[in-house]
DOPA-890383 format. One record per residue (C-alpha): residue in one letter; residue number from 1; x, y, z. Coordinates in pm, whole numbers, padded with zeros to 5 digits. Example, Ala and Ser with C-alpha at 12.3 -4.5 7.8 and 13.67 -1.06 7.14 Angstrom:
# DOPA-890383
{r "A",1,{01230,-00450,00780}}
{r "S",2,{01367,-00106,00714}}
//
This chain:
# DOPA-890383
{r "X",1,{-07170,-00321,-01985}}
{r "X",2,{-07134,00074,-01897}}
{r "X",3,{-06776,00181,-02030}}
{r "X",4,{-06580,00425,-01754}}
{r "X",5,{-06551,00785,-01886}}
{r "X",6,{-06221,00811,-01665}}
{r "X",7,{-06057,00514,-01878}}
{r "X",8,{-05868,00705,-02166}}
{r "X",9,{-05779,00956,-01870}}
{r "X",10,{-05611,00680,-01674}}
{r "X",11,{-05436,00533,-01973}}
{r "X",12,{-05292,00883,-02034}}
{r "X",13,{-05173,00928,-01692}}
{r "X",14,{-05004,00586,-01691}}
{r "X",15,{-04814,00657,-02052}}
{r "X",16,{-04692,01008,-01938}}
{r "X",17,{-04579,00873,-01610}}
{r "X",18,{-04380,00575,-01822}}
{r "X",19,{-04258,00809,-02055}}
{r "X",20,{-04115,01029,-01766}}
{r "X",21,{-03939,00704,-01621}}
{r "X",22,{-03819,00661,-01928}}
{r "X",23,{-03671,00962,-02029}}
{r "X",24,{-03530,00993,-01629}}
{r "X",25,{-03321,00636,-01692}}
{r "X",26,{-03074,00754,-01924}}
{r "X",27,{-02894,00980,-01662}}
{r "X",28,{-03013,01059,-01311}}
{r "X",29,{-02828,01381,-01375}}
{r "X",30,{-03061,01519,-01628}}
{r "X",31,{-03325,01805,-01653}}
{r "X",32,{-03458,02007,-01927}}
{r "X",33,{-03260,02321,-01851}}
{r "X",34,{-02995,02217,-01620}}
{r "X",35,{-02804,01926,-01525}}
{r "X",36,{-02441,01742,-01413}}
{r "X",37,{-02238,01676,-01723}}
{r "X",38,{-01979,01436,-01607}}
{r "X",39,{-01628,01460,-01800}}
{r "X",40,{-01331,01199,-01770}}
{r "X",41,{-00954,01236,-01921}}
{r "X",42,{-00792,00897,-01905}}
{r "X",43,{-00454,00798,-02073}}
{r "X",44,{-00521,00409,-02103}}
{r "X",45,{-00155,00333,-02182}}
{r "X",46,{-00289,00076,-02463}}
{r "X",47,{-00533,-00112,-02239}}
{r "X",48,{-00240,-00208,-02037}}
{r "X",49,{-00252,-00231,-01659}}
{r "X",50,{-00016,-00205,-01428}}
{r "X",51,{00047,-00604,-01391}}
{r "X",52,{00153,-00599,-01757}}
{r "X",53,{-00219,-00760,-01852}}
{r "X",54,{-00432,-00594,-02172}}
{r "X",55,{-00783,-00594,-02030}}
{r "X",56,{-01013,-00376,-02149}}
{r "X",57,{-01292,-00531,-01905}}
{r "X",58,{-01131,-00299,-01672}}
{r "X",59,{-01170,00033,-01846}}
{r "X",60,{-01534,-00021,-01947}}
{r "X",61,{-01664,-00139,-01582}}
{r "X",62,{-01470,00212,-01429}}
{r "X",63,{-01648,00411,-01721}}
{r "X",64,{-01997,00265,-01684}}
{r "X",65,{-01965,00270,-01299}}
{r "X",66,{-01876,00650,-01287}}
{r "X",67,{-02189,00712,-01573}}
{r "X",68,{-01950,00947,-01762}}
{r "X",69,{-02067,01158,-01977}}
{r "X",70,{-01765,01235,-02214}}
{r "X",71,{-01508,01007,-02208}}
{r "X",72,{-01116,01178,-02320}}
{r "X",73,{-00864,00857,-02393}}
{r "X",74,{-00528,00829,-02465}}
{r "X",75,{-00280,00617,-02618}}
{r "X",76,{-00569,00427,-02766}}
{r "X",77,{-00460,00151,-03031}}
{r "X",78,{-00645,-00025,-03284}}
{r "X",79,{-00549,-00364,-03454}}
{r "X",80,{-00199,-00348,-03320}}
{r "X",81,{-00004,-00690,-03181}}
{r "X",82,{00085,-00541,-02814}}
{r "X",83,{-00302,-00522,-02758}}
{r "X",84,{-00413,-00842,-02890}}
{r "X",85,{-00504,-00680,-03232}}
{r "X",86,{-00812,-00533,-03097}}
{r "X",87,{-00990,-00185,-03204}}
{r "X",88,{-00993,-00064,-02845}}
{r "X",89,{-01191,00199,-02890}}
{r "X",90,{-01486,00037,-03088}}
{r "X",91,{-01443,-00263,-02839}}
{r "X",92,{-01528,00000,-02564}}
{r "X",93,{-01803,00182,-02754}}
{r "X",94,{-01983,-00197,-02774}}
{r "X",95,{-01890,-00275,-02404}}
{r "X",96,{-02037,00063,-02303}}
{r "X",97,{-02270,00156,-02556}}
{r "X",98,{-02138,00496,-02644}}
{r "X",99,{-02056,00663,-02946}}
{r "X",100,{-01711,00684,-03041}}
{r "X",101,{-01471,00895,-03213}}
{r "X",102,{-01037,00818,-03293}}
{r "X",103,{-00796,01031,-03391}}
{r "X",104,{-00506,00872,-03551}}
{r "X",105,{-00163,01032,-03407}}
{r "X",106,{00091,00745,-03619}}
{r "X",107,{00069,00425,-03751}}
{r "X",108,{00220,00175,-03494}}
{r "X",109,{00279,-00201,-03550}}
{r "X",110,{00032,-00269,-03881}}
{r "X",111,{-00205,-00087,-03731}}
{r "X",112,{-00299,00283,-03562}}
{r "X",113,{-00308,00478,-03210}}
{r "X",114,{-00376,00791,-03085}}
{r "X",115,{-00660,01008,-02935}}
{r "X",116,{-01011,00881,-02910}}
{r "X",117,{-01365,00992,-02705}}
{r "X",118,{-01651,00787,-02612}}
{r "X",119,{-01965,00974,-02528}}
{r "X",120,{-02341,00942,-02492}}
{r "X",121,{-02397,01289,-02678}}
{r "X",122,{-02461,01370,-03041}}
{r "X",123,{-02159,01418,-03242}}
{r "X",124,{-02189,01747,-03469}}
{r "X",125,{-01851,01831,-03598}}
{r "X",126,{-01528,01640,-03602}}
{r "X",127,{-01155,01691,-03636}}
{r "X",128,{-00816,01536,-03631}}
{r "X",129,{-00559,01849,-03628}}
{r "X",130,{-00149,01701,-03633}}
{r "X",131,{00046,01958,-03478}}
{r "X",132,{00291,02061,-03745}}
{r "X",133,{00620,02120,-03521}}
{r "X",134,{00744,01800,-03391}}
{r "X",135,{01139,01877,-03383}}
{r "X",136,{01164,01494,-03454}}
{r "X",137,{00975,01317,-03234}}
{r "X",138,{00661,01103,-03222}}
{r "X",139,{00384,01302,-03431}}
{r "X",140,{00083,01472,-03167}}
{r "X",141,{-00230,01582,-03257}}
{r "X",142,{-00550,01721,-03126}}
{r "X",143,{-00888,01532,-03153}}
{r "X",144,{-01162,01807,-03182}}
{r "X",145,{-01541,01715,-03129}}
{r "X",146,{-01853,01967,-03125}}
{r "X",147,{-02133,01799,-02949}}
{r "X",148,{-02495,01866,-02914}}
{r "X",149,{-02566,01943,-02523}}
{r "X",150,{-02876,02021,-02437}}
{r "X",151,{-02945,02090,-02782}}
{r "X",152,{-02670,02352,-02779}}
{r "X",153,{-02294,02319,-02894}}
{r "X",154,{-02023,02180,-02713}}
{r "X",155,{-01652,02193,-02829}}
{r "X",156,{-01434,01968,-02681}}
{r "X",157,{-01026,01895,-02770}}
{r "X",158,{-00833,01604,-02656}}
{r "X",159,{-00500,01569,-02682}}
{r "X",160,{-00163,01366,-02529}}
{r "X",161,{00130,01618,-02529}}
{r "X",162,{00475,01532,-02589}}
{r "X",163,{00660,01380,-02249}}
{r "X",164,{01041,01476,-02311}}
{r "X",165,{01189,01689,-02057}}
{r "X",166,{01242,01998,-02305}}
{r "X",167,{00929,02254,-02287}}
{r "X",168,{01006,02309,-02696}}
{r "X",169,{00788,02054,-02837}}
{r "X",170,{00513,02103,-02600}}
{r "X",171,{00466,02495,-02626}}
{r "X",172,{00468,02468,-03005}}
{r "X",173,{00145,02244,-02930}}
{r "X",174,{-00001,02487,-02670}}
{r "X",175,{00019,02823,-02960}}
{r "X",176,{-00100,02588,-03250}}
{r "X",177,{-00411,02479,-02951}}
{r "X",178,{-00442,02862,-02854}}
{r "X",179,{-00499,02949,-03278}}
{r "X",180,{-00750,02682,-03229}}
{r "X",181,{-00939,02767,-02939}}
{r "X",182,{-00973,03128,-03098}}
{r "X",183,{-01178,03057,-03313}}
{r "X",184,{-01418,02860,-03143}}
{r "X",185,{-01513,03171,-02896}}
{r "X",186,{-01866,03148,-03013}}
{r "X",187,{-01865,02796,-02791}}
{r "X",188,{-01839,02706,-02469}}
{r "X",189,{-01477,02461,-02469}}
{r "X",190,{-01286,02241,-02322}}
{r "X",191,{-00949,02098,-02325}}
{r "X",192,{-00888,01762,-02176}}
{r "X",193,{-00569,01514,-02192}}
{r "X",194,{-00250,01403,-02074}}
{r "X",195,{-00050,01734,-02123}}
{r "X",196,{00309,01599,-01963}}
{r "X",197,{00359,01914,-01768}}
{r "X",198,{00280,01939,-01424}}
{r "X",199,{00115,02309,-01322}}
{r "X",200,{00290,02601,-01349}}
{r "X",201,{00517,02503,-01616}}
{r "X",202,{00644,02738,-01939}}
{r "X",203,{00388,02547,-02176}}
{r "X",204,{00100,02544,-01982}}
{r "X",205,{00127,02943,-01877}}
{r "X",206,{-00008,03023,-02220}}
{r "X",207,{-00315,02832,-02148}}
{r "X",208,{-00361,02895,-01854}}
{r "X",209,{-00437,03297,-01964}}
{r "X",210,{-00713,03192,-02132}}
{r "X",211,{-00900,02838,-01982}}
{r "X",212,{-00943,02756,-01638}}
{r "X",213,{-00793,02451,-01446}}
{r "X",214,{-01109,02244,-01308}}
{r "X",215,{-00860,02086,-01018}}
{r "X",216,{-00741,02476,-00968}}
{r "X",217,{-01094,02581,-00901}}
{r "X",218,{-01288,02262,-00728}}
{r "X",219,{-01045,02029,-00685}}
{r "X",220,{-00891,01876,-00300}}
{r "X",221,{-00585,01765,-00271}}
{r "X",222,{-00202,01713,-00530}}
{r "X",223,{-00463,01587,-00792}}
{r "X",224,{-00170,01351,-00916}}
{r "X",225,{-00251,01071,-01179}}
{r "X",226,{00083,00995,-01264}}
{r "X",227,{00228,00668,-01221}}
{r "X",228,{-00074,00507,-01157}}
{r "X",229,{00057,00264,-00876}}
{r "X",230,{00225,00579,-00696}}
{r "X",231,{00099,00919,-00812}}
{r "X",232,{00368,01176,-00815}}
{r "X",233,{00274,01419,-01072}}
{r "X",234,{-00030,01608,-01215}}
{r "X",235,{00006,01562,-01545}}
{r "X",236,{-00339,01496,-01651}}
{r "X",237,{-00590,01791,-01699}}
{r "X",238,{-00940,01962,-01722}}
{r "X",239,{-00963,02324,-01882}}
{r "X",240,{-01281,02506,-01954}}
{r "X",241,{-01397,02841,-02091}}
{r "X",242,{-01296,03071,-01877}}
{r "X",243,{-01600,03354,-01722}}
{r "X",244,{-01696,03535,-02033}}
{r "X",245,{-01994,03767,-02178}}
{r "X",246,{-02284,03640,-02258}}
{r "X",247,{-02265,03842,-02565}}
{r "X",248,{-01954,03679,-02684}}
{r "X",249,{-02118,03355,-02707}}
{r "X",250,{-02395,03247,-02971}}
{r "X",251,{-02411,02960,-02792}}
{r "X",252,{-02695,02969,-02452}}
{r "X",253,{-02512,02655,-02277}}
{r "X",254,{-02287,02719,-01962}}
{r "X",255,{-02035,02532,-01809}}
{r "X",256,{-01906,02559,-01463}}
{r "X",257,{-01705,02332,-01255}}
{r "X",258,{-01839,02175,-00926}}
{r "X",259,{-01603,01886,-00836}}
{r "X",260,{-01297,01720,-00967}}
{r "X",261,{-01129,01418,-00827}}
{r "X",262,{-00853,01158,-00910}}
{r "X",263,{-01032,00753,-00902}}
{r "X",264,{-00746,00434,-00797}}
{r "X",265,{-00702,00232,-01090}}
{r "X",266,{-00471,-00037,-01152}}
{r "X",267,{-00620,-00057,-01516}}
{r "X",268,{-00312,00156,-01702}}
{r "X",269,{-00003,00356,-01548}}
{r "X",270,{-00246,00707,-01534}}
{r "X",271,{-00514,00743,-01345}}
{r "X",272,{-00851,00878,-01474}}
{r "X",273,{-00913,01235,-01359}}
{r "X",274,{-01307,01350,-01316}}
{r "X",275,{-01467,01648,-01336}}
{r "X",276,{-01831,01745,-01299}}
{r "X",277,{-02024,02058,-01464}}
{r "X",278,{-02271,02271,-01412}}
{r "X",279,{-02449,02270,-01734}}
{r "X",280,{-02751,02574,-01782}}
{r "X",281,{-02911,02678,-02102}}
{r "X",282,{-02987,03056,-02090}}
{r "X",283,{-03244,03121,-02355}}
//
């Protein structure tokens, strides 16, 4: 029987084109030198919803059905009673098949809580920073990650800001997160988390000078996420890099926001705040 010459031809054309598909599946968003990169801020408030239930069911679906990119929790516990002893944030890496990363704030009922990201990136660098002035209340820290984008670097810091009425506590955060955010110039950054000050307040001015507000630039509407059941307050934010030289950066990625919106949730008492970036490589 006479073989085809066009045989190995075909087989090649039908592995590239599977390849391709495959590739194309893990985000819709995705090309080699540009795409969506889809970032989420969520206080979870322990797994807890807003008819007193622990249901973590609830976090994962919303995560998975919004194909986030970068997930920023808060007021994440792991083996503690109130939550039914489970390691939330493992529990959600499994349920959504992301990698994780926790930041422990205290130690809360035999077990921990505090800051934690899930996200389908490469993690490069990672750090848990306490924030050394807490005039006596509940210890806060920062949860830094630099991620591989695109194959370039990504610095992102999450963090859940002391909620008493007095500015003190908070603004000693914000100048121990501006000393942070100094030194990571060479980066492209963001700042994500529950802040507990609503916009234009004394401890967000200071960042403010040097980060832009996602909901500022691109977002419609209050942009409230706080309480979940009857949003009052914007409380929860987005900050990025604000316009700067390509020069100043060794980093080629670039980050710039296109939309930003507020999703109903009866899964905790915040609701998770969205933002969506531009993401280039200039090389």
């Amino acid at each position: 029987m006479m073989r085809s010459h066009h045989a190995p031809t075909i087989v090649i054309v039908i592995l590239c084109f599977l390849l391709l598909t495959v590739l194309g599946c893990g985000s819709s968003r995705y090309s080699a030198s540009e795409r969506t990169l889809r970032v989420m801020t969520w206080n979870i408030h322990h797994a807890e919803g807003t008819d007193g239930v622990v249901d973590l069911d609830r976090i994962a679906e919303l995560i998975e059905d919004e194909e986030i990119d970068i997930v920023a929790l808060q007021e994440v516990d792991r083996n503690v009673p109130r939550s039914k002893n489970i390691d939330l944030i493992t529990a959600l890496a499994d349920k959504t098949d992301l990698t994780y990363a926790f930041g422990k704030t205290i130690d809360f009922q035999s077990g921990e809580y505090g800051n934690a990201f899930l996200t389908r990136f490469p993690i490069l660098e990672e750090r848990n920073i306490l924030f050394k002035e807490t005039y006596g209340r509940e210890q806060r820290g920062v949860l830094l990650l630099v991620l591989d984008v695109l194959g370039e670097e990504l610095a992102i810091a999450n963090t859940h800001l002391d909620h008493h009425a007095d500015d003190s506590t908070r603004i000693s955060a914000v100048n121990e997160l501006r000393t942070i955010f100094a030194r990571l110039t060479s980066r492209p950054t963001l700042l994500v988390g529950d802040l507990n000050a609503e916009p234009g307040s004394p401890s967000l001015r200071p960042l403010t000078e040097m980060m832009a507000d996602s909901w500022t630039l691109v977002g419609e509407g209050d942009g409230f996420t706080f309480p979940s059941r009857s949003p009052q307050k914007r409380i929860d934010y987005i900050f990025s890099s604000k316009t700067i030289t390509p020069d100043s950066l060794s980093s080629a990625l670039r980050l710039s926001p296109t939309s930003a919106r507020v999703v109903r949730s009866s899964a905790s008492d915040h609701l998770p705040l969205i933002v969506d970036f531009r993401v280039t490589t200039e090389h």
